[in-house]
C-alpha positions as CSV (number, residue, x, y, z in Angstrom):
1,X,-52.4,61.9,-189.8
2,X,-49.5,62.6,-187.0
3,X,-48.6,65.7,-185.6
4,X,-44.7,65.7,-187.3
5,X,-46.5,66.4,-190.8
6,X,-48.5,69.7,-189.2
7,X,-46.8,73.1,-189.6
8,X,-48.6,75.9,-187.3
9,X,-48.3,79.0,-188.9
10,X,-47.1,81.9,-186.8
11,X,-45.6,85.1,-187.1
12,X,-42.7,84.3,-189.1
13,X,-41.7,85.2,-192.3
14,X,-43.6,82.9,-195.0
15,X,-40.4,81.7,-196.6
16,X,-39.4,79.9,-193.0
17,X,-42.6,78.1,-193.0
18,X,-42.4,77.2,-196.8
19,X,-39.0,75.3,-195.8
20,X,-41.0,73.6,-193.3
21,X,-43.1,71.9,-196.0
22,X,-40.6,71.3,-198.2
23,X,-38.8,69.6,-196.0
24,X,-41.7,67.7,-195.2
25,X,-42.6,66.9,-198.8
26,X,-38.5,65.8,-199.8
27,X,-38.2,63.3,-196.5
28,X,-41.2,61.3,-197.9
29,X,-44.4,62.7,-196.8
30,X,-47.1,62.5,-198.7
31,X,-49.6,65.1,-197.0
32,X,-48.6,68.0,-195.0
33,X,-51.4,69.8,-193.1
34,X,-50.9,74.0,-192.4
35,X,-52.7,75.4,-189.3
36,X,-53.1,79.0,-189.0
37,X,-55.4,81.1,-187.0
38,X,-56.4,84.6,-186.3
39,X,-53.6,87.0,-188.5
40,X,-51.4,84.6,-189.7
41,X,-54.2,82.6,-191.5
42,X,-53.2,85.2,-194.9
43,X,-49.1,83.8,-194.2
44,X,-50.9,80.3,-194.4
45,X,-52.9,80.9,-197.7
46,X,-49.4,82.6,-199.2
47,X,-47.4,79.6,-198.0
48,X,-49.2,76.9,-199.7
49,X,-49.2,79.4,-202.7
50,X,-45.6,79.5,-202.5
51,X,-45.5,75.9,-202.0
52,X,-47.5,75.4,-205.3
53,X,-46.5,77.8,-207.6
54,X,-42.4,77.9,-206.8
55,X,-41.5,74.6,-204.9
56,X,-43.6,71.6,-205.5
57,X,-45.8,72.2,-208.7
58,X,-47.3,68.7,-208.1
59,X,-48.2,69.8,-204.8
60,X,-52.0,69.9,-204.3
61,X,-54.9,71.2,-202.2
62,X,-56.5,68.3,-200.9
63,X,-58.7,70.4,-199.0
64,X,-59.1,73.3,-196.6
65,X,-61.4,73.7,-193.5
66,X,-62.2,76.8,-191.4
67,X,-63.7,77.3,-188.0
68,X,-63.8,79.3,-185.0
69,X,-61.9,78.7,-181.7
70,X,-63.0,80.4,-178.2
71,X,-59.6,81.8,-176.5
72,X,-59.4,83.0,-173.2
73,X,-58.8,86.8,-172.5
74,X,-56.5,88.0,-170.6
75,X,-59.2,90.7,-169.1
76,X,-61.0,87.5,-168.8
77,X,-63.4,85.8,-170.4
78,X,-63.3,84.5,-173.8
79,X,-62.8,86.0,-177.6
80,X,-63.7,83.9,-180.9
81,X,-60.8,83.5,-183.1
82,X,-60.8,82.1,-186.8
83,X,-59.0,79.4,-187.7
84,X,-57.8,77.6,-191.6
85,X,-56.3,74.2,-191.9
86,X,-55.0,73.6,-195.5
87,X,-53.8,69.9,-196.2
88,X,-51.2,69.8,-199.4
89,X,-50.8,66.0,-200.8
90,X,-48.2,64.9,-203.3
């Protein structure tokens, strides 16, 4: 797996990300791997929904892994964050 076939999942709409993976998928990748944490982990789950369902029906969820990651504070210290990583394969 290389780094060009991961989409990080932000703040942006859902829509900006699904073109990220479909743009993925149509240049000949076979697996594309969302990361989300924290918030946007819900945009994640409705991107490879979107992904599925609308775009690429043959898409599939080849799996999906959670965690926690320890963040640094700003008041210092750290926080635990969640964190999802969905892999779609074609």
């Amino acid at each position: 797996m290389t780094d060009e076939n991961v989409v990080y999942v932000g703040n942006k709409p859902p829509m900006s990300y699904v073109l990220a993976v479909t743009t993925q998928f149509n240049t000949g990748t076979s697996e594309v791997v969302l990361k989300a944490r924290g918030k946007a982990i819900s945009r994640a789950v409705d991107v490879a929904e979107i992904v599925r369902n609308r775009f690429i029906p043959e898409a599939q969820v080849a799996s999906i892994t959670t965690g926690t990651e320890e963040l640094p504070r700003k008041e210092g210290g750290t926080t635990n964050t969640s964190t999802i990583e969905i892999v779609l394969k074609k």
